[in-house]
PDB file as gemmi writes it, atoms N, CA and C in Angstrom:
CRYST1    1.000    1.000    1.000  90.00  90.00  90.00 P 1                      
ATOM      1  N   UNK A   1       7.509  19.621   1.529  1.00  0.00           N  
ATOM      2  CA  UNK A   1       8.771  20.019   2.111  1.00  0.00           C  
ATOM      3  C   UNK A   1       9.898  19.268   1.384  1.00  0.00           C  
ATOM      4  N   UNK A   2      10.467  19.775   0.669  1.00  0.00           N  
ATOM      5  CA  UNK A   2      12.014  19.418   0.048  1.00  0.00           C  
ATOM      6  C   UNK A   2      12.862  18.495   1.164  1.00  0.00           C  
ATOM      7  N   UNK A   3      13.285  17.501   0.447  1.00  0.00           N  
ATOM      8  CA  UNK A   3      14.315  16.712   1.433  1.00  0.00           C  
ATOM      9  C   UNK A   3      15.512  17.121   1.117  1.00  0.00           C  
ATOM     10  N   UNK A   4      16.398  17.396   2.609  1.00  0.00           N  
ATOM     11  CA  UNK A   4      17.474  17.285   2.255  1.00  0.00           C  
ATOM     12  C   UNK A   4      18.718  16.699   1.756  1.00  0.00           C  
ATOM     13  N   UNK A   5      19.648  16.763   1.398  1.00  0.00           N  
ATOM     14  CA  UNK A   5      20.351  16.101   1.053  1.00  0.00           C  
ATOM     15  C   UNK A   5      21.345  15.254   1.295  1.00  0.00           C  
ATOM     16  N   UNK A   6      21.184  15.270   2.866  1.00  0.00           N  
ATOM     17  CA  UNK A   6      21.765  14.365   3.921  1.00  0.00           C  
ATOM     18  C   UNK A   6      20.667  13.204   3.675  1.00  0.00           C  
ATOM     19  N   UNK A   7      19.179  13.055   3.321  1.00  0.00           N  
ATOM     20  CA  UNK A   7      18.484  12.650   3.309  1.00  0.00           C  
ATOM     21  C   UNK A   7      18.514  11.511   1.981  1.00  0.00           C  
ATOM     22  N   UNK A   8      18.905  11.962   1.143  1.00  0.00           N  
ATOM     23  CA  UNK A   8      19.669  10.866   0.075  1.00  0.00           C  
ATOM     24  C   UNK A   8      20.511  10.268   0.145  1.00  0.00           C  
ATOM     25  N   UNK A   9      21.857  10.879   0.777  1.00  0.00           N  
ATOM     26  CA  UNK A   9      23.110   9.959   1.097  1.00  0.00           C  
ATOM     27  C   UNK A   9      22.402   8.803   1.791  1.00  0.00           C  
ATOM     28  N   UNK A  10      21.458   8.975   2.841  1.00  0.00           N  
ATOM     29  CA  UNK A  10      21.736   7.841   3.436  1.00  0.00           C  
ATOM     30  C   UNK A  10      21.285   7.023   3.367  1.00  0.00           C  
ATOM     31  N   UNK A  11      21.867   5.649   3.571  1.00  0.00           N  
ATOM     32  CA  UNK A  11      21.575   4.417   3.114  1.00  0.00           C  
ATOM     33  C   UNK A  11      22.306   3.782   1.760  1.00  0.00           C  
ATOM     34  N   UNK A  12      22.948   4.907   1.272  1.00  0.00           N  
ATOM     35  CA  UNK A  12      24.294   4.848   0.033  1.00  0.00           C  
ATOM     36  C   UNK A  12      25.647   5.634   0.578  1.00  0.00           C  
ATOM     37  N   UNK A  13      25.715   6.241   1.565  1.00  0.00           N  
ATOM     38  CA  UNK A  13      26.944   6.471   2.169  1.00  0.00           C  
ATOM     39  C   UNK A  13      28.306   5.340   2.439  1.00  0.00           C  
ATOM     40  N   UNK A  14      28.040   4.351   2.850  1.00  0.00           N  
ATOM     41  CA  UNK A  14      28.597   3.101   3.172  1.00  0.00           C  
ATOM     42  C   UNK A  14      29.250   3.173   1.500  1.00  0.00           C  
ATOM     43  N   UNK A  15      28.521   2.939   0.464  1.00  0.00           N  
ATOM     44  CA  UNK A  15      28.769   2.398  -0.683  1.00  0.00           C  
ATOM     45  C   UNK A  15      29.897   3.423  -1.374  1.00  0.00           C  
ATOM     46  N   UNK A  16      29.587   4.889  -1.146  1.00  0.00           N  
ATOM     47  CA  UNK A  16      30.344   6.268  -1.409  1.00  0.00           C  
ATOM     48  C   UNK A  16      31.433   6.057  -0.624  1.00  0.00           C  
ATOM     49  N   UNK A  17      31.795   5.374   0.387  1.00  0.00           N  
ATOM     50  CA  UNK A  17      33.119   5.841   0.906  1.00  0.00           C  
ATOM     51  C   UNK A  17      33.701   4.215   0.924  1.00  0.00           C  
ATOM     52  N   UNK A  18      32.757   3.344   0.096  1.00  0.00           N  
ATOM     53  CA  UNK A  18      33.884   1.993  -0.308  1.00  0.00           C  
ATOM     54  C   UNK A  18      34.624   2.365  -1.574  1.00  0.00           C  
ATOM     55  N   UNK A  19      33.558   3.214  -2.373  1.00  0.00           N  
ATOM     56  CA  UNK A  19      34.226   3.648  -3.948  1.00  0.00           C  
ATOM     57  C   UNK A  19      35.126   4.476  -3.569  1.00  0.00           C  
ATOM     58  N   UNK A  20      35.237   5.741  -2.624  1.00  0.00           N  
ATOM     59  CA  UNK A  20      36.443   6.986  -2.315  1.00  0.00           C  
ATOM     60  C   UNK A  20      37.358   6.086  -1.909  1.00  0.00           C  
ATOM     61  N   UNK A  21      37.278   4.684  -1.479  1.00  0.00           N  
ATOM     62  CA  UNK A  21      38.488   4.481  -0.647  1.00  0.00           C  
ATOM     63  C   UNK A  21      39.172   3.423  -1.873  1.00  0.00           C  
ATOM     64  N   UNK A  22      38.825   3.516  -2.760  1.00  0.00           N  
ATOM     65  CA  UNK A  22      39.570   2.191  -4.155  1.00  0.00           C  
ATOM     66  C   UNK A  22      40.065   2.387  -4.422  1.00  0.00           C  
ATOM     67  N   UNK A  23      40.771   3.883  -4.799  1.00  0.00           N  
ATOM     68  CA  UNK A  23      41.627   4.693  -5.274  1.00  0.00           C  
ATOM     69  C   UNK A  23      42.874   4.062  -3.712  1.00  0.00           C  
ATOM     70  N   UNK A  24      42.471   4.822  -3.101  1.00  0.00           N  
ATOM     71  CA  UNK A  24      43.923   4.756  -2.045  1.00  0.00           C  
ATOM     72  C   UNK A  24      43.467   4.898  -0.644  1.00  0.00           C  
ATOM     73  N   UNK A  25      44.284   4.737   0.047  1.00  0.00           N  
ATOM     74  CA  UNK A  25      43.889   4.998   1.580  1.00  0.00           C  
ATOM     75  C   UNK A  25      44.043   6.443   1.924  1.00  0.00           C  
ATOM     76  N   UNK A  26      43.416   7.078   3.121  1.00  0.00           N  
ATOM     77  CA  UNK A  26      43.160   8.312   3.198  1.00  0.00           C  
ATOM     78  C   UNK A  26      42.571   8.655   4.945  1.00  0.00           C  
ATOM     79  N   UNK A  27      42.692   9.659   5.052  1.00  0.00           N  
ATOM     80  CA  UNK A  27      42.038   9.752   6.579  1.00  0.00           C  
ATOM     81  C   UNK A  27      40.669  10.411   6.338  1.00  0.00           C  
ATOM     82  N   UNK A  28      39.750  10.524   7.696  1.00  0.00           N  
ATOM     83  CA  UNK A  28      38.594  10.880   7.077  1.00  0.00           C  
ATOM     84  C   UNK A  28      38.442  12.379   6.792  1.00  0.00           C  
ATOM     85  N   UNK A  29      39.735  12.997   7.535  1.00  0.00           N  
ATOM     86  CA  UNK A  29      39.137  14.540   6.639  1.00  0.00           C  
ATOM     87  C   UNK A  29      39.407  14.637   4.619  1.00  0.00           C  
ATOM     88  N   UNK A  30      40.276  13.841   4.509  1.00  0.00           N  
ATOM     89  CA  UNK A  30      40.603  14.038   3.176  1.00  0.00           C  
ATOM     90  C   UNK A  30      39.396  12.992   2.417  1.00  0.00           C  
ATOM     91  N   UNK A  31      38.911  11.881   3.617  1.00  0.00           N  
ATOM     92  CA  UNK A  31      37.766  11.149   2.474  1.00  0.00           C  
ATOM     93  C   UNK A  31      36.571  11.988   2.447  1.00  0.00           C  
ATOM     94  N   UNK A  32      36.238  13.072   3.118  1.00  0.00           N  
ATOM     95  CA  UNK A  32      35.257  14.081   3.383  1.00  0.00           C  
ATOM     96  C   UNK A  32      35.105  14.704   2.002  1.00  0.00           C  
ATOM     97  N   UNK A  33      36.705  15.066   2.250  1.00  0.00           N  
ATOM     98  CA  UNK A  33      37.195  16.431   0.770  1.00  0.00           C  
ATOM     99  C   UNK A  33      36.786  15.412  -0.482  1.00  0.00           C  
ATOM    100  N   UNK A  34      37.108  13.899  -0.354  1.00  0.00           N  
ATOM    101  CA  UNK A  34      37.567  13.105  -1.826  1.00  0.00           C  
ATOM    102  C   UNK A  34      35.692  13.157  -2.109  1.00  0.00           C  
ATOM    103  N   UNK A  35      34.433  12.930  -1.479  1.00  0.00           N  
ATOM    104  CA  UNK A  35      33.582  12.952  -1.413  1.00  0.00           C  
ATOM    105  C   UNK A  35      32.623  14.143  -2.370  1.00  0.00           C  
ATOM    106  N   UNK A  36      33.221  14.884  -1.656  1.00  0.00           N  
ATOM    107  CA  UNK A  36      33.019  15.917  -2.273  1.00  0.00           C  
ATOM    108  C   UNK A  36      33.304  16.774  -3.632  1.00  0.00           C  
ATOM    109  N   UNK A  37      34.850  16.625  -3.798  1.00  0.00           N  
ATOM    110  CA  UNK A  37      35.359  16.247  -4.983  1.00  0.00           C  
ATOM    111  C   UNK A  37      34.723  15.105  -6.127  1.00  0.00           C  
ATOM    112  N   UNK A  38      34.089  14.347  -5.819  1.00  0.00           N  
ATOM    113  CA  UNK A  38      33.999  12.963  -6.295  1.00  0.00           C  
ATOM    114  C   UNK A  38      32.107  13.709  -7.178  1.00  0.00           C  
ATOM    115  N   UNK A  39      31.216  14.177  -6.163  1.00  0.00           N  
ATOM    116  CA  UNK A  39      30.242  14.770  -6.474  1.00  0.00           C  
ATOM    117  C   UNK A  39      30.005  16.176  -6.934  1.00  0.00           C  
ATOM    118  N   UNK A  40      31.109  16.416  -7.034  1.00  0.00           N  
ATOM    119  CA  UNK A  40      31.212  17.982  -7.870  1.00  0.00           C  
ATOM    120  C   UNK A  40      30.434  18.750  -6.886  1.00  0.00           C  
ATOM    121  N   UNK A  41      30.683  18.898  -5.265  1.00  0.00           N  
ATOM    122  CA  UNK A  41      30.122  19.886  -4.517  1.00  0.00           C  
ATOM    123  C   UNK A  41      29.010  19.066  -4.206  1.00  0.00           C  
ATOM    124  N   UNK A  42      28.707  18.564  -4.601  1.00  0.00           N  
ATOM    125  CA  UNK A  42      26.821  18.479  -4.085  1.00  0.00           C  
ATOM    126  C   UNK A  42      26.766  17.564  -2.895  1.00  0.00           C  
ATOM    127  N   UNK A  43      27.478  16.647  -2.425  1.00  0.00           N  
ATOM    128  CA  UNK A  43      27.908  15.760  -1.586  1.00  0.00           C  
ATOM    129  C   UNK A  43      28.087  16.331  -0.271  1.00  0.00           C  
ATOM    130  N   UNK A  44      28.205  16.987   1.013  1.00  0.00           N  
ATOM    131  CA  UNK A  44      29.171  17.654   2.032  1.00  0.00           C  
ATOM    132  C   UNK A  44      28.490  16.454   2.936  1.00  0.00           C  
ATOM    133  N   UNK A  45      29.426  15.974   3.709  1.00  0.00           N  
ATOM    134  CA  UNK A  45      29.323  14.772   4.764  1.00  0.00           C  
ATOM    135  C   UNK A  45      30.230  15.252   5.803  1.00  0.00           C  
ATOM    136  N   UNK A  46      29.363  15.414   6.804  1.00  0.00           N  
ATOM    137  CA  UNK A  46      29.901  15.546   7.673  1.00  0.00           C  
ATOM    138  C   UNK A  46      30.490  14.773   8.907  1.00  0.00           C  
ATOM    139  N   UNK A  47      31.727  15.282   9.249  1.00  0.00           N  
ATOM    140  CA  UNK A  47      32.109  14.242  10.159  1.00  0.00           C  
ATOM    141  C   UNK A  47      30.964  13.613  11.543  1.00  0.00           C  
ATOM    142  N   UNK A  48      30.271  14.362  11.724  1.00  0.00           N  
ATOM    143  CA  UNK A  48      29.478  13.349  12.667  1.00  0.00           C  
ATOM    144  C   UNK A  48      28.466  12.056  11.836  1.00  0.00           C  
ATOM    145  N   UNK A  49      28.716  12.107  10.688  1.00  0.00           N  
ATOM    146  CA  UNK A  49      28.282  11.187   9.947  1.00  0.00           C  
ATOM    147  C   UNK A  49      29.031   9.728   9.319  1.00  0.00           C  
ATOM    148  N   UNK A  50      29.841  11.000   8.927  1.00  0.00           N  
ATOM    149  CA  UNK A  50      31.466   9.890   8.379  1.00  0.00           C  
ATOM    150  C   UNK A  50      31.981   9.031   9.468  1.00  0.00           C  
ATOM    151  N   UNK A  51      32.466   9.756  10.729  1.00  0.00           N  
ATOM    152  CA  UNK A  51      32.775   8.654  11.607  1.00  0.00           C  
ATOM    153  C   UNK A  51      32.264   7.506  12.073  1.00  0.00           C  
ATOM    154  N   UNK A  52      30.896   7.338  12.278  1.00  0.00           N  
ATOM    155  CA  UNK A  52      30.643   6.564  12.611  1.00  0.00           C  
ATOM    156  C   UNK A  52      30.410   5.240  11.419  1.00  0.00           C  
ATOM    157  N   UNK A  53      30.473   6.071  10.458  1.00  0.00           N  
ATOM    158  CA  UNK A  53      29.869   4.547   8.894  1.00  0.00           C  
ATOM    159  C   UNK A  53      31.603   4.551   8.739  1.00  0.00           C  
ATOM    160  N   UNK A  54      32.384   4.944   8.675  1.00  0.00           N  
ATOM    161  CA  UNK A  54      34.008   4.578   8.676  1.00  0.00           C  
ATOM    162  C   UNK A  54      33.897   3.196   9.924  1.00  0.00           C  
ATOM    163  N   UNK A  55      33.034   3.592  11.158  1.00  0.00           N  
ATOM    164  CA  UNK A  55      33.682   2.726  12.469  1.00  0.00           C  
ATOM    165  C   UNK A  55      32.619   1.190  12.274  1.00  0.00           C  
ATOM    166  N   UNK A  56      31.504   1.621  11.284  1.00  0.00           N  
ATOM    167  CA  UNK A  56      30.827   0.548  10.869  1.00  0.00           C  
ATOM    168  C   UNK A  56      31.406  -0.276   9.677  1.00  0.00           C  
ATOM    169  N   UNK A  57      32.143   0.637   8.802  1.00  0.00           N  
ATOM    170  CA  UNK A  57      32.729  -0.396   7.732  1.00  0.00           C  
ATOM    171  C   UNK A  57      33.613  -1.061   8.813  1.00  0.00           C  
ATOM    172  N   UNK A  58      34.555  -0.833   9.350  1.00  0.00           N  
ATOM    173  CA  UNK A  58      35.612  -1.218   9.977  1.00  0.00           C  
ATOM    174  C   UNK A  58      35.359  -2.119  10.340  1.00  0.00           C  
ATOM    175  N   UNK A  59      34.443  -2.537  11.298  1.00  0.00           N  
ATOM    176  CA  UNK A  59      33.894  -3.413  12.179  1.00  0.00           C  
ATOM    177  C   UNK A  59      33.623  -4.679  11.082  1.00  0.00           C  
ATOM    178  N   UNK A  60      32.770  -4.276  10.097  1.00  0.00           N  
ATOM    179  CA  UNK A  60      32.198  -5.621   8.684  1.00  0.00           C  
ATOM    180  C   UNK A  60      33.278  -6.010   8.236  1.00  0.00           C  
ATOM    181  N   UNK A  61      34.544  -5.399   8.607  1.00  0.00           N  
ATOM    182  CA  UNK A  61      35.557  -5.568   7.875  1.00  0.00           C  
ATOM    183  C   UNK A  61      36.204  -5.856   6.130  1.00  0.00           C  
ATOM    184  N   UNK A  62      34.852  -4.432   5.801  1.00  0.00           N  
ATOM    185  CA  UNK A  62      35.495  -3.776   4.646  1.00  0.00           C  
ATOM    186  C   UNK A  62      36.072  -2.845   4.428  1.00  0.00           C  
ATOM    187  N   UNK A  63      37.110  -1.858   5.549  1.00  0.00           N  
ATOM    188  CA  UNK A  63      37.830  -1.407   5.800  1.00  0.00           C  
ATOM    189  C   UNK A  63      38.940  -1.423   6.871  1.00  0.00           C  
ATOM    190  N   UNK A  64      40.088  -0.906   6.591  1.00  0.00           N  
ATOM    191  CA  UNK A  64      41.043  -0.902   8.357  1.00  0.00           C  
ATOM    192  C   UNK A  64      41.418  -0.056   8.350  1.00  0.00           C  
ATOM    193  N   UNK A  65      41.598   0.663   9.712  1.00  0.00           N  
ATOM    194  CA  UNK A  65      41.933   1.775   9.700  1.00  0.00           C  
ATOM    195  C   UNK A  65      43.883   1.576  10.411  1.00  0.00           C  
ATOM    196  N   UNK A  66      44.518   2.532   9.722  1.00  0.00           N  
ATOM    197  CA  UNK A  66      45.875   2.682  10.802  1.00  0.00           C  
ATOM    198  C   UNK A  66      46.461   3.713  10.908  1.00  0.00           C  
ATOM    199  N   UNK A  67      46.904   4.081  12.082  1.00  0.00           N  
ATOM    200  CA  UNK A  67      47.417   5.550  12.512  1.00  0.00           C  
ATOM    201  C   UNK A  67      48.590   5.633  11.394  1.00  0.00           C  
ATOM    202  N   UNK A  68      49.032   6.861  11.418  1.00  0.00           N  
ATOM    203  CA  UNK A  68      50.085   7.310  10.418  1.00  0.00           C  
ATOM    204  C   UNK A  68      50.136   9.201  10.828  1.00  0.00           C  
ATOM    205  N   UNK A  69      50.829   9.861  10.133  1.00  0.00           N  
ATOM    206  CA  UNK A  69      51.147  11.465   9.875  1.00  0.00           C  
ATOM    207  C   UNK A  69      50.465  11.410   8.416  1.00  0.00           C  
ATOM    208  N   UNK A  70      49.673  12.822   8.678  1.00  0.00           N  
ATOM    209  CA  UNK A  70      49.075  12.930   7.471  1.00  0.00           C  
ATOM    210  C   UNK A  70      50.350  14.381   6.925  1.00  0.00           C  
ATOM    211  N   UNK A  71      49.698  14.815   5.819  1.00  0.00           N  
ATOM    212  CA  UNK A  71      50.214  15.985   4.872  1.00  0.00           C  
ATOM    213  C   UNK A  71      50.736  16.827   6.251  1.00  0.00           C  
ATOM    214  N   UNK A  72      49.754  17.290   7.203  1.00  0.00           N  
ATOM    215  CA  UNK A  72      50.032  18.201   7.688  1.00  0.00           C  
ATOM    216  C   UNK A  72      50.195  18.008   8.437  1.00  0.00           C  
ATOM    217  N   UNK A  73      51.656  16.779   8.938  1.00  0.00           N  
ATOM    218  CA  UNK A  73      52.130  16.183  10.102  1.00  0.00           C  
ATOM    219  C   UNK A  73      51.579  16.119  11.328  1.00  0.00           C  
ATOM    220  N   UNK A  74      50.390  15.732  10.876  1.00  0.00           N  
ATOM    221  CA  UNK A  74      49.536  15.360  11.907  1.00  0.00           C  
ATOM    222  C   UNK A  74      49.474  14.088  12.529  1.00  0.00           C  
ATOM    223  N   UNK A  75      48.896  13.135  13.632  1.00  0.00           N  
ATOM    224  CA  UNK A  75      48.954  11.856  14.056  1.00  0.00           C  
ATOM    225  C   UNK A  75      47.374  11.692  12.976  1.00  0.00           C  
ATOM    226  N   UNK A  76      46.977  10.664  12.102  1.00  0.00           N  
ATOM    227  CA  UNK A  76      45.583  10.384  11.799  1.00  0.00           C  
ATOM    228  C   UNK A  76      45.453   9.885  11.418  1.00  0.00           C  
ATOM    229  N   UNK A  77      44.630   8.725  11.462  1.00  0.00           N  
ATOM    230  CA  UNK A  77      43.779   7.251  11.365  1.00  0.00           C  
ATOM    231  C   UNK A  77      43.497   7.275   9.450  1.00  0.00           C  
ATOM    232  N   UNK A  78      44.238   6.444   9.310  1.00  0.00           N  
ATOM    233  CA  UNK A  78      44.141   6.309   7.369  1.00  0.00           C  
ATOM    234  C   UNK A  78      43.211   5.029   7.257  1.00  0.00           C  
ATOM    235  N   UNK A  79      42.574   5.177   6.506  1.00  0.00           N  
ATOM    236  CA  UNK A  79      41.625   4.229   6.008  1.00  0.00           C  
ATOM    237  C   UNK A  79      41.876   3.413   4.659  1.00  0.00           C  
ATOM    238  N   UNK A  80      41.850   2.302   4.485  1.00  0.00           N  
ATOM    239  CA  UNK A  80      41.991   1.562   2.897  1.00  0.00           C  
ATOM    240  C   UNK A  80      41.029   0.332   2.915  1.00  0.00           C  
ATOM    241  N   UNK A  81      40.663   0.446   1.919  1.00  0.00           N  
ATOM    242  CA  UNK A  81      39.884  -1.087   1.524  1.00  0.00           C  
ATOM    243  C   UNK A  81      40.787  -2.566   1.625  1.00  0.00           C  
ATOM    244  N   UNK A  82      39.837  -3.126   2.501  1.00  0.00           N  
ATOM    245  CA  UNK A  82      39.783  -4.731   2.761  1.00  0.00           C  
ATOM    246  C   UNK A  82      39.556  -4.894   1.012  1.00  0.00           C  
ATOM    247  N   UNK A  83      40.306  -6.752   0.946  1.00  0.00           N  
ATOM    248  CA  UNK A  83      39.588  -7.532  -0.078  1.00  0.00           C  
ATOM    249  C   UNK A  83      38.228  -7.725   0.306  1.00  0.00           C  
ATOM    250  N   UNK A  84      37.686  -8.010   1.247  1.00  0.00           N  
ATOM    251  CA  UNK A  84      36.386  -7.677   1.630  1.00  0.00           C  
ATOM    252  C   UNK A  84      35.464  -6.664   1.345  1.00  0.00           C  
ATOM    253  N   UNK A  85      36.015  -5.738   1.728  1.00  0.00           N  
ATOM    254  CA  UNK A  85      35.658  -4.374   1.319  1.00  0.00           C  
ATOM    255  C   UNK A  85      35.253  -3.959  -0.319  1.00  0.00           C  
ATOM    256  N   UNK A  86      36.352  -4.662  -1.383  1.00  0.00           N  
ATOM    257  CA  UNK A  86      36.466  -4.512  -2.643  1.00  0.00           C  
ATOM    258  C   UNK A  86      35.154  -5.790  -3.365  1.00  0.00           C  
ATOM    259  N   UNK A  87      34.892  -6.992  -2.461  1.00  0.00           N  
ATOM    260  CA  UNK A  87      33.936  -7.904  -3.172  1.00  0.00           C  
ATOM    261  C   UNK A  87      32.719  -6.832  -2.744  1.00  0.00           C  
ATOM    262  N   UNK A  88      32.484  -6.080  -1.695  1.00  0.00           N  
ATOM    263  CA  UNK A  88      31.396  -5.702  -1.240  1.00  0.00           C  
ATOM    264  C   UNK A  88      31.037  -4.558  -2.497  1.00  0.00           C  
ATOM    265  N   UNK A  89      31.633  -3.534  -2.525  1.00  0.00           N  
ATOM    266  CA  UNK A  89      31.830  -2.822  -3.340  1.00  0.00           C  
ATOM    267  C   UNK A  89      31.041  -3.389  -4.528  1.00  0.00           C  
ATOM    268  N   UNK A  90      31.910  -3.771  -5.302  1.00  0.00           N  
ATOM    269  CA  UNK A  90      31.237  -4.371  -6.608  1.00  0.00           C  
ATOM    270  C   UNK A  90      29.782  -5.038  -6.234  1.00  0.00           C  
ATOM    271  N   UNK A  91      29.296  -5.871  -5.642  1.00  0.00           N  
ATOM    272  CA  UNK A  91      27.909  -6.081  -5.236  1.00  0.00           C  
ATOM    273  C   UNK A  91      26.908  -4.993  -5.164  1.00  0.00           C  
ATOM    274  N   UNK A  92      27.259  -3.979  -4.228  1.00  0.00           N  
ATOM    275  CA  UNK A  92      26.415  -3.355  -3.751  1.00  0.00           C  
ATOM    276  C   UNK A  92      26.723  -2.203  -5.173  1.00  0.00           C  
ATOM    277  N   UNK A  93      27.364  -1.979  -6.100  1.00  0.00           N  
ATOM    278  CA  UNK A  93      27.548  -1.145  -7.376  1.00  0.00           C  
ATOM    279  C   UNK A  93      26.748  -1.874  -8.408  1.00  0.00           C  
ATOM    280  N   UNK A  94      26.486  -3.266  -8.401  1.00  0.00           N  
ATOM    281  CA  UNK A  94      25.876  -4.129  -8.665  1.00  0.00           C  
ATOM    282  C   UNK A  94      23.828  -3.430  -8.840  1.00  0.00           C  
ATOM    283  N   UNK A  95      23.894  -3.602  -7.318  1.00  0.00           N  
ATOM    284  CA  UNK A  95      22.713  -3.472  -6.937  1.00  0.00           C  
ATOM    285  C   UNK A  95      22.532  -2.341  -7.494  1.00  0.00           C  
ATOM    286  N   UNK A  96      23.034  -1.304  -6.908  1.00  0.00           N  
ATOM    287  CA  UNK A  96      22.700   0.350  -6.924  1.00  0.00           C  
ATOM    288  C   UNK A  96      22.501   0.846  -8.562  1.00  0.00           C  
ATOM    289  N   UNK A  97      23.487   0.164  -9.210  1.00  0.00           N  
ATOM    290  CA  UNK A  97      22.700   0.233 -11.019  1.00  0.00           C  
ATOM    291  C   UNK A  97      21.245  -0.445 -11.526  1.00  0.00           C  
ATOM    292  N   UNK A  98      21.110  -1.663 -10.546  1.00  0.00           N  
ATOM    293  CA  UNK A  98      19.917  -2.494 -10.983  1.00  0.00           C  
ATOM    294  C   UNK A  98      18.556  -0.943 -10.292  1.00  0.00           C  
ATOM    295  N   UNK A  99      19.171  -0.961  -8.985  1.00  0.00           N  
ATOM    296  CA  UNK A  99      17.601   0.060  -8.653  1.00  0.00           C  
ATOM    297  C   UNK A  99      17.894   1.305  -9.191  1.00  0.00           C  
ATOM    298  N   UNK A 100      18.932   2.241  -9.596  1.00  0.00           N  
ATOM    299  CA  UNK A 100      18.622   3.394 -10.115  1.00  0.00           C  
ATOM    300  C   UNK A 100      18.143   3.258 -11.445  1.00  0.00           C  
ATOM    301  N   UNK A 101      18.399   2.335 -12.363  1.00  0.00           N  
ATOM    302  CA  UNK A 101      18.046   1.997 -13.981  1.00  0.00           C  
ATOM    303  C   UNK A 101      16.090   1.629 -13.482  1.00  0.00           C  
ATOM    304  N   UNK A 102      15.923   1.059 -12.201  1.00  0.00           N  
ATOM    305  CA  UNK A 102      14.721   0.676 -12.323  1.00  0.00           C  
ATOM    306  C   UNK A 102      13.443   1.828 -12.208  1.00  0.00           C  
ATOM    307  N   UNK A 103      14.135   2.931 -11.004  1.00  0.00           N  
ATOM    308  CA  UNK A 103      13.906   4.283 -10.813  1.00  0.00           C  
ATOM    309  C   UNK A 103      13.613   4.785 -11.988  1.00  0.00           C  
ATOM    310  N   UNK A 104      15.025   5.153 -12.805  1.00  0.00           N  
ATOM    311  CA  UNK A 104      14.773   5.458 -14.109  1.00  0.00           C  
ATOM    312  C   UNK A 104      13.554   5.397 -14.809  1.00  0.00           C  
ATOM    313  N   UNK A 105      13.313   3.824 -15.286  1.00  0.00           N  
ATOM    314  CA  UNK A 105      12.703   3.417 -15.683  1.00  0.00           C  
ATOM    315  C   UNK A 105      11.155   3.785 -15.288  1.00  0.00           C  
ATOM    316  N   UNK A 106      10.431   4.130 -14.107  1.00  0.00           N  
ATOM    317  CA  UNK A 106       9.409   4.047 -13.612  1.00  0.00           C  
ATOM    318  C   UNK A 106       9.240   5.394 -13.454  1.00  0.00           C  
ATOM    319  N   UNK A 107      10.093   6.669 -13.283  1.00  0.00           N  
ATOM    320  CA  UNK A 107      10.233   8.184 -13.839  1.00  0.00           C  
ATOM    321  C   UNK A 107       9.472   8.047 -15.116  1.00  0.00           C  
ATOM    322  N   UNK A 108      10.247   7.235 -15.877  1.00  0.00           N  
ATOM    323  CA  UNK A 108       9.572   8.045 -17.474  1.00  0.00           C  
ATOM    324  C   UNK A 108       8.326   6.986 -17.897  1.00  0.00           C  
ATOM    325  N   UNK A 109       7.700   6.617 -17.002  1.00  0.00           N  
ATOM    326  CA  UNK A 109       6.594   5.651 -17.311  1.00  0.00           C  
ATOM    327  C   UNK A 109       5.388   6.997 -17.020  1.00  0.00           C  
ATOM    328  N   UNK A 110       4.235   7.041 -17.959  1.00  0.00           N  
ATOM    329  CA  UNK A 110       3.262   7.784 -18.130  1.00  0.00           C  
ATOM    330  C   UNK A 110       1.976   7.339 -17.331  1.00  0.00           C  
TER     331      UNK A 110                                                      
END                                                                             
């Protein structure tokens, strides 16, 4: 049975929406869109997913969230990276090259 692809994000989601948020702050429908954008389609996260790893970064305090008007003068919760947020980042980009190169590596082993 094929896994899905909710089934990969997770456990690297956290790390995907410390990198969407380096660029700039954003609310979560547009970090949804930046996500997606970011993976050329293949990515779709859905908000019952996003919210809650947004309310978990928040909490580790590698993100804050603050109300504002978005584009479409709306009231909505913008998100930006903590300095916290930005050491985490690099660590865990750190890591995530050491195990995908190791992946790699053990793919093309015979």
């Amino acid at each position: 049975m094929p896994k899905e692809k909710s089934d990969l994000l997770q456990g690297t989601l956290d790390m995907l929406i410390l990198k969407a948020l380096q660029r700039e702050a954003i609310h979560g429908f547009g970090l949804s869109q930046r996500l997606r954008e970011m993976s050329q389609g293949v990515f779709r996260v859905e908000m019952g997913s996003l919210y809650p790893a947004l309310c978990r970064l928040e909490a580790r305090g590698w993100i804050k969230g603050e109300w504002s008007v978005s584009e479409a003068n709306r009231k909505a919760r913008f998100y930006a990276l903590t300095p916290a947020g930005r050491r985490q980042l690099t660590e865990e980009t750190t890591e995530w090259e050491k195990l995908s190169a190791t992946i790699n590596l053990m793919l093309k082993t015979t």
